[in-house]
C-alpha positions in Angstrom: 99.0 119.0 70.9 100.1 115.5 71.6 101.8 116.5 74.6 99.3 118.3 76.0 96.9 115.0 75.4 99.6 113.1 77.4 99.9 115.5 80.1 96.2 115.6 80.6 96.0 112.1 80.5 99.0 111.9 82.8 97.1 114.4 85.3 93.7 112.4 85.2 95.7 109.2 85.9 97.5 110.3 89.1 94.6 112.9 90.0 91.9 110.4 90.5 92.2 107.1 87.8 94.8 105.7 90.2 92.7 105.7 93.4 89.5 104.7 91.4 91.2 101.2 90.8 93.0 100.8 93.9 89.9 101.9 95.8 88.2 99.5 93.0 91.2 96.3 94.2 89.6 97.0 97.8 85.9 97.2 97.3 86.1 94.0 95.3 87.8 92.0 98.4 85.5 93.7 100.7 82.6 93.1 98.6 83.8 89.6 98.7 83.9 89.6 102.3 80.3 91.4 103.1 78.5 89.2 100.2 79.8 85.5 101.1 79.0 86.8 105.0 75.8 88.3 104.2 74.4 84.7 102.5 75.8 82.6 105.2 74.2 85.1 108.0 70.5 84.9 106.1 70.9 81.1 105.2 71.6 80.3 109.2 75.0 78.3 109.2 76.1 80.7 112.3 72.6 78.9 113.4 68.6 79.9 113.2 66.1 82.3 114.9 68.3 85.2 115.8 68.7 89.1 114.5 72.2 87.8 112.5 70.0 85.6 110.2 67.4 88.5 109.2 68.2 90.3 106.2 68.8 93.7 108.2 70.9 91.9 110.8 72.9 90.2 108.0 73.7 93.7 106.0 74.6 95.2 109.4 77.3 92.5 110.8 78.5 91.6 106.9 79.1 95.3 106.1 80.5 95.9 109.6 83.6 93.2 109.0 83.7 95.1 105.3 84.2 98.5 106.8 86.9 97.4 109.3 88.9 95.6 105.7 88.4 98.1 103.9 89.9 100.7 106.1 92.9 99.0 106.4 93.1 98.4 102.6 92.4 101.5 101.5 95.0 103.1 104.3 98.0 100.9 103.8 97.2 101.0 100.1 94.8 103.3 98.4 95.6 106.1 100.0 98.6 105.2 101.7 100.6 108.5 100.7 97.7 110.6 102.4 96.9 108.8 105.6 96.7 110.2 108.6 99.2 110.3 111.4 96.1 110.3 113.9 94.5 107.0 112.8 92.2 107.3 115.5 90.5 110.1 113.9 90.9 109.1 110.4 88.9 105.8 111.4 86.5 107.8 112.7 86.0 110.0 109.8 86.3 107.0 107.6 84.0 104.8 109.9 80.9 107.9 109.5 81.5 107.5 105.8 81.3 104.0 105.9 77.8 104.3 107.7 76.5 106.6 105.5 77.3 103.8 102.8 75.6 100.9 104.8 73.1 103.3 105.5 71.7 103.3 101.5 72.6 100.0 101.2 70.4 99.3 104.3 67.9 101.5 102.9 67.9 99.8 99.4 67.3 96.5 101.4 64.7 97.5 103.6 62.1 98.7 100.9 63.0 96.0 98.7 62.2 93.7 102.0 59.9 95.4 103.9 58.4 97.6 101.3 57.9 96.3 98.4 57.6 92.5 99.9 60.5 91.1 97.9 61.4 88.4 100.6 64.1 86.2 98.6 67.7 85.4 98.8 68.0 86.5 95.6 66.4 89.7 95.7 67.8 90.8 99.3 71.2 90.3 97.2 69.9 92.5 94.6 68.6 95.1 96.8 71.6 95.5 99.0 74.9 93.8 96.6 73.9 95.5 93.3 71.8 98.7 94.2 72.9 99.5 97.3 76.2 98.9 96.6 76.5 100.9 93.6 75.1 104.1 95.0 76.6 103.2 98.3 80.0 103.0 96.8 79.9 106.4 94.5 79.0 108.3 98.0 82.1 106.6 99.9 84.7 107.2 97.0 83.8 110.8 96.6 84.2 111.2 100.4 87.2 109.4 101.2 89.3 110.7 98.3 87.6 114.1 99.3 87.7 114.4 102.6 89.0 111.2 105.1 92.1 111.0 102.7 92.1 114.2 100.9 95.3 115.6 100.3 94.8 118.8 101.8 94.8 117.6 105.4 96.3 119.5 107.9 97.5 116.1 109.5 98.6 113.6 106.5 102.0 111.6 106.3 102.4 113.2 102.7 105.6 115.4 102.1 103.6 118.6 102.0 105.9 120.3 99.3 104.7 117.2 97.1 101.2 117.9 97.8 101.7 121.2 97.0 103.6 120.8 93.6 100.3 117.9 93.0 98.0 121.0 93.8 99.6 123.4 91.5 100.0 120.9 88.8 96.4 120.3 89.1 94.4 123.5 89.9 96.6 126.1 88.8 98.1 127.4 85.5 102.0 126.9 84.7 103.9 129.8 86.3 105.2 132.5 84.2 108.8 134.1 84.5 107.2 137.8 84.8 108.8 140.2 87.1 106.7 140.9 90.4 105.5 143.9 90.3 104.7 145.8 93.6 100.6 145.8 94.6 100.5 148.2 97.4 101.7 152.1 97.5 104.0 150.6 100.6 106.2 148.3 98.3 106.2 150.3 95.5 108.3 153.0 97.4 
């Protein structure tokens, strides 16, 4: 029973605890990065009256230097054993994701803003660094583990019989040493 418990635990670590605290190491930097740019954008030290100092403007050009950080982090580290040899199409991939995050977070900001008339510093932050950036950030995990960097890419650098040993370890019950036993009348003669 105790082995089993470690084995589990073993399998949830390298299945998807590992990624969830690189991918964690990442987002925290990033957040960094699209938080101290965000304030300095809305509080006009790049200068006054332009689209860069409005709270949309901000999100956009602070979450757009994120996105670019993040890919490399989560590429060279992350999920640096399932990267893609075509980088141009994994940026891609991971670039629509990255939208769709910016996107709610964009959202979040807008009817907290425009909506709901919440005009602050403070509440922009809250709008788009605390709600939009926790649903933001569930929807980009599950799809770059899932699908930019998921393991079962045609394309990835990963030693495929490695992948496939992960995927049986995973999905599939231990294999049994039964005797094959023909299914169609052909083998069977």
């Amino acid at each position: 029973m105790s082995n089993q418990v470690v084995t589990v635990a073993q399998r949830l670590w390298h299945g998807l605890l590992a990624y969830a605290v690189k991918f964690g190491v990442v987002g925290l930097i990033g957040l960094v990065i699209d938080v101290t740019l965000f304030n300095l954008l809305r509080l006009g030290v790049f200068g006054d009256d332009h689209w860069a100092q409005s709270a949309i403007g901000a999100k956009t050009i602070s979450t757009s230097v994120a996105i670019v950080f993040n890919w490399l982090g989560n590429r060279y580290w992350t999920f640096r054993r399932h990267r893609r040899r075509n980088y141009l199409r994994e940026f891609a991939e991971y670039l629509v994701v990255s939208l769709g995050g910016m996107a709610i977070a964009l959202i979040c900001l807008w009817v907290s803003h425009h909506v709901l008339g919440f005009t602050s510093l403070v509440a922009d932050n809250i709008a788009t660094n605390v709600v939009g950036l926790a649903l933001g950030t569930a929807f980009r995990f599950l799809l770059y583990r899932f699908w930019v960097y998921g393991h079962h890419r045609a394309d990835g650098l990963s030693n495929l019989e490695r992948v496939e040993e992960a995927q049986r370890t995973l999905f599939e019950e231990p294999a049994t040493s039964t005797p094959e036993t023909p299914t169609t009348p052909r083998e069977r003669t």
